[in-house]
C-alpha positions in Angstrom: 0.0 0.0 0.0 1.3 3.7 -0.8 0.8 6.1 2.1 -0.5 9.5 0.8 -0.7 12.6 2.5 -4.2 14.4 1.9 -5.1 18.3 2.8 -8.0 19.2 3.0 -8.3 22.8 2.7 -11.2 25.2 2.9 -12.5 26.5 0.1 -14.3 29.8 1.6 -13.1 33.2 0.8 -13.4 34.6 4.4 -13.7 33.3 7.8 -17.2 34.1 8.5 -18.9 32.5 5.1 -16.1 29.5 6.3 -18.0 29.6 9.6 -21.8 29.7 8.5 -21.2 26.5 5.8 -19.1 24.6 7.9 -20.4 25.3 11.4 -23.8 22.0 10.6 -21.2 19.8 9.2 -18.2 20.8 11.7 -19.1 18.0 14.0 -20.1 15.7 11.8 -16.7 15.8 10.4 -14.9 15.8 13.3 -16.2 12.6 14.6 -15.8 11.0 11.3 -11.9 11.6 11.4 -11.6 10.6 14.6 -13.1 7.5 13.9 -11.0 6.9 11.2 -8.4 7.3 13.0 -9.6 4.8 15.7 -10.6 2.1 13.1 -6.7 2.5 11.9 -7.9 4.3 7.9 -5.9 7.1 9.3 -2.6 6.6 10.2 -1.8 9.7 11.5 -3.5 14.0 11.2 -4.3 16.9 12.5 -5.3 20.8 11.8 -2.2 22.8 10.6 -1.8 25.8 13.2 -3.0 28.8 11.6 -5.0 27.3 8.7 -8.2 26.6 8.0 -7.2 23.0 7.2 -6.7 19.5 7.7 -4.2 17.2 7.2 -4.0 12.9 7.3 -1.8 10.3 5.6 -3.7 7.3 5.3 -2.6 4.7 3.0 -4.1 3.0 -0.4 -3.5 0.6 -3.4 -5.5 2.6 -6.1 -6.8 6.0 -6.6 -10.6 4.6 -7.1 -9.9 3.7 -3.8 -8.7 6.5 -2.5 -11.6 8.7 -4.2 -13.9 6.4 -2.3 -12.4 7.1 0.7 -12.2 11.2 0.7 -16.0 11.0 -1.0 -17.0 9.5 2.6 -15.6 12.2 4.7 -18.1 14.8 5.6 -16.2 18.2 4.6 -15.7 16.6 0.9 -18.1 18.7 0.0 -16.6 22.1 0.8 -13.5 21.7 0.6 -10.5 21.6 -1.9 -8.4 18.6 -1.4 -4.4 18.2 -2.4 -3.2 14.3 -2.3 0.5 13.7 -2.5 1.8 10.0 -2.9 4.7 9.6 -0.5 7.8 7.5 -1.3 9.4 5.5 1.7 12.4 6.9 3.2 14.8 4.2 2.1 13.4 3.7 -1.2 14.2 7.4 -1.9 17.8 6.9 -0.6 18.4 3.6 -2.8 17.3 5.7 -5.5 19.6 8.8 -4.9 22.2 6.6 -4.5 21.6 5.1 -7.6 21.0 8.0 -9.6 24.0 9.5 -8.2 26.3 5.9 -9.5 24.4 6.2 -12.9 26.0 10.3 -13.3 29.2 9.5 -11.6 29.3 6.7 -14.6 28.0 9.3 -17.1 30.3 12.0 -16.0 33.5 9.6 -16.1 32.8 8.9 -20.2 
């Protein structure tokens, strides 16, 4: 499974329009991610200090899948969403390190 990291970001021009749409659905939401969280779907999240956002990694084998899965959350609706695969920490080194042999070979021609 790929772990991606997901914001959620509001989509309302000003805090009080933010706060009238959101304010039915607030709860809702926030019970929905933290049972989520307790059922393991997210692996980890919070709200980024001094945004009007939120921000989970959770982890998924196709995008249909993750579509699914952002479609269930409450705020889906009203807000804009930014998904960003994440590669493993070793994977990305082994692939530096390789990249860096292949233009070490390159640069020695």
């Amino acid at each position: 499974m790929t772990p991606v990291l997901c914001y959620l970001l509001s989509s309302f021009p000003s805090s009080a329009v933010c706060r009238d749409v959101e304010a039915s659905g607030s709860a809702c939401g926030h019970e929905a991610l933290l049972n989520l969280k307790a059922e393991g779907n997210i692996l980890a999240g919070g709200f980024p200090v001094g945004e009007r956002a939120i921000a989970f990694i959770v982890e998924a084998d196709f995008p249909e899948e993750l579509d699914s899965f952002l479609q269930g959350i409450p705020f889906w609706g009203i807000v804009k969403t930014k998904v960003t695969l994440l590669q493993d920490f070793e994977d990305r080194r082994d692939q530096d390190r390789q990249f860096t042999k292949q233009l070490e070979q390159t640069l020695q021609r």
